[in-house]
N, C-alpha and C positions, 0 to 999 in steps of 0.2 A: 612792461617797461623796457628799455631799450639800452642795450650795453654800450659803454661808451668805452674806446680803447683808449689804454693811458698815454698813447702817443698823442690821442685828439684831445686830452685835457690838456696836457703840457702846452699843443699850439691853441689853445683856446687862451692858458693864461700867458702867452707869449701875448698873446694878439692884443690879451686886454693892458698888458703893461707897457707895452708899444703905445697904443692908444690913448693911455693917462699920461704918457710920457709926452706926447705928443701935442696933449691940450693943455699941457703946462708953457708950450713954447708960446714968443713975444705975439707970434703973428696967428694963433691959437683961432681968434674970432675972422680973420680971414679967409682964412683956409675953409675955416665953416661955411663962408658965406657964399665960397666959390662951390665948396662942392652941391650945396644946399642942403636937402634932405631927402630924397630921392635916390633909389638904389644904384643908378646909373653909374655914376664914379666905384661904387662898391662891386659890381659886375665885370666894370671895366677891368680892373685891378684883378680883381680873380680868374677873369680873361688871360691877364697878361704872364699871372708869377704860374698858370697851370703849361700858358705856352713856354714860358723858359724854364720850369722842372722836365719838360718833353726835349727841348732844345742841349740840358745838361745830361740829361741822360742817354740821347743820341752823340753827345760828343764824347762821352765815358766810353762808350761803348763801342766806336770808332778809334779810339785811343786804348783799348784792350784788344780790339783787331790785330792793331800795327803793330802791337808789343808782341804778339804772339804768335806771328809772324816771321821774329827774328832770331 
């Protein structure tokens, strides 16, 4: 069995209350329909929030250059 860190639960039940939150809104079934059912949108998306945690963490760290610097 496979250990699961409490951080990866915490974004698991982040992820799941986002997502009940989110199929309670007006436009709930369109959104659906846009994305369909295929993981493509879901890829897409974990594509995007892995490039800007890379993106936030190279600007952190350019910003503790210049600090330290001075």
């Amino acid at each position: 069995m496979r250990s699961v860190s409490p951080f990866a639960t915490y974004a698991q039940a982040c992820a799941i209350t986002l997502a009940r939150a989110h199929a309670q809104a007006p436009q709930a079934a369109e959104i659906s329909g846009y994305l369909g059912t295929g993981k493509t949108a879901g890829k897409a998306l974990f594509e995007w929030a892995r490039a800007y945690a890379q993106r936030s963490r190279d600007d952190y760290e350019a910003f503790v250059a210049r600090g330290a610097g001075q």
